[in-house]
C-alpha positions in Angstrom: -23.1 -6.6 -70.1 -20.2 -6.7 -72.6 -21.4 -3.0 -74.0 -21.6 -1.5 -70.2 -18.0 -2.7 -70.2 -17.0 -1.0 -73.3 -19.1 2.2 -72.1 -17.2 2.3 -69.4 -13.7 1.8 -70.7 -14.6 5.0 -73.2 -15.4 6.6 -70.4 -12.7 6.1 -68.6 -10.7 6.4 -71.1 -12.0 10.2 -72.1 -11.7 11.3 -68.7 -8.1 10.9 -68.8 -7.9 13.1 -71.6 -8.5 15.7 -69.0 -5.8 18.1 -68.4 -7.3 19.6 -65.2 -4.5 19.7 -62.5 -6.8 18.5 -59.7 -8.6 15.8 -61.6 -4.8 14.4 -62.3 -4.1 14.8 -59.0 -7.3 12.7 -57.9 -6.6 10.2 -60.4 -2.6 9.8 -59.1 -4.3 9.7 -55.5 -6.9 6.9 -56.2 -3.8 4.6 -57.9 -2.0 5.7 -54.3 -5.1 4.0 -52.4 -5.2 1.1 -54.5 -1.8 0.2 -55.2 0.6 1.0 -52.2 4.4 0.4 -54.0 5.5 3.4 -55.4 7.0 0.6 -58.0 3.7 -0.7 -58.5 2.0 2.6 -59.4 4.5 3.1 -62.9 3.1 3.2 -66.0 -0.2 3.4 -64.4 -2.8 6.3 -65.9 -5.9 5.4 -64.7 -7.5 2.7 -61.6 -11.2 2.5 -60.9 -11.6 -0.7 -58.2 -14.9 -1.8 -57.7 -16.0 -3.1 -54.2 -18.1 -6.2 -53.9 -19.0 -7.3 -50.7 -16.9 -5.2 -48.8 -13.3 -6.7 -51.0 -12.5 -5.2 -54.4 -13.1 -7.3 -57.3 -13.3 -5.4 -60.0 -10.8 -3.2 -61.5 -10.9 -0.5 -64.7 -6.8 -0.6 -65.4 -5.5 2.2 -67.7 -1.9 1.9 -68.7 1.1 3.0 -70.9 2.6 0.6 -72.4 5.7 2.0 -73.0 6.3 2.1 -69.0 5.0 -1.1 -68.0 4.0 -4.4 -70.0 0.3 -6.0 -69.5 1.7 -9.0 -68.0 3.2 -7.0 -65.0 -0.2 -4.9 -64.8 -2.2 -8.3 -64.7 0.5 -9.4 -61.6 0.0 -6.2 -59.9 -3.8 -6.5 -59.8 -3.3 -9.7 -59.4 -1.3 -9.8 -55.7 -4.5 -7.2 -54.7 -6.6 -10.1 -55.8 -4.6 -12.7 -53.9 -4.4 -10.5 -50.9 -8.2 -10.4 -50.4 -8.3 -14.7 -50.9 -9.6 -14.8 -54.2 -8.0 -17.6 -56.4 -6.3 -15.6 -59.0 -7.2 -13.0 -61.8 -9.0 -12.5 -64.9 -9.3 -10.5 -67.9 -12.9 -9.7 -68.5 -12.2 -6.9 -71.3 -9.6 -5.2 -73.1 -10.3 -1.8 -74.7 -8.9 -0.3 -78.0 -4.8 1.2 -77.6 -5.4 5.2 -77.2 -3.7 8.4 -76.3 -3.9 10.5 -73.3 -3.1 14.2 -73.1 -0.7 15.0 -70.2 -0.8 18.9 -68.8 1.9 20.2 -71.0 -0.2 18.7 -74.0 2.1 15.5 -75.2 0.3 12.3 -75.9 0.9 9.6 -74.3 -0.2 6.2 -75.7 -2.1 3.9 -73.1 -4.4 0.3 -73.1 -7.8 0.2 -71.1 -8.6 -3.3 -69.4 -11.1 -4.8 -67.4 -9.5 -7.4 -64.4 -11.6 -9.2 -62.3 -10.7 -11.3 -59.3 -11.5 -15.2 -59.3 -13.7 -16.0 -56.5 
């Protein structure tokens, strides 16, 4: 399970290196859906929820660390996890620090984690 995890995160984390404009804008749209609060969204690159049982419980968190702190990522996923009456959040994985391209071809650096909701 631990290697689907890491599969995953270096997926993830490759398709962010994308710089095609309507894959960004899908990716800023799906951290819209997710997390409501314009203030919540900062510093977020990359979210991919998963749904089980109809609540989401599982969440694929890319971030840039320069813009928001890991703490204040776990909290926001966190007050989703809350919302839906679970008992509190977890860290299930962390991925390796990287880099993501942005459109006009700067790097940014970001951190990949796995959160999942305590039942």
């Amino acid at each position: 399970m631990k290697h689907f995890f890491i599969g995953m995160a270096m997926i993830a984390t490759l398709s962010a290196c994308s710089v095609d404009p309507q894959a960004a804008a899908d990716r800023r749209q799906k951290i819209k859906d997710v997390l409501l609060e314009p203030a919540d969204q900062q510093g977020i690159e990359l979210l991919f929820p998963m749904e089980n049982n109809g609540r989401l419980s599982t969440f694929h968190v890319t971030y840039n660390p320069k813009l928001v702190s890991e703490p204040e990522v776990i909290r926001r996923i966190g007050n989703i996890c809350v919302d839906q009456e679970f008992n509190g959040i977890s860290i299930k994985a962390e991925g390796e620090p990287g880099f993501s391209t942005q459109p006009d071809g700067t790097k940014l650096p970001i951190i990949s984690m796995w959160l999942k909701c305590k039942r």
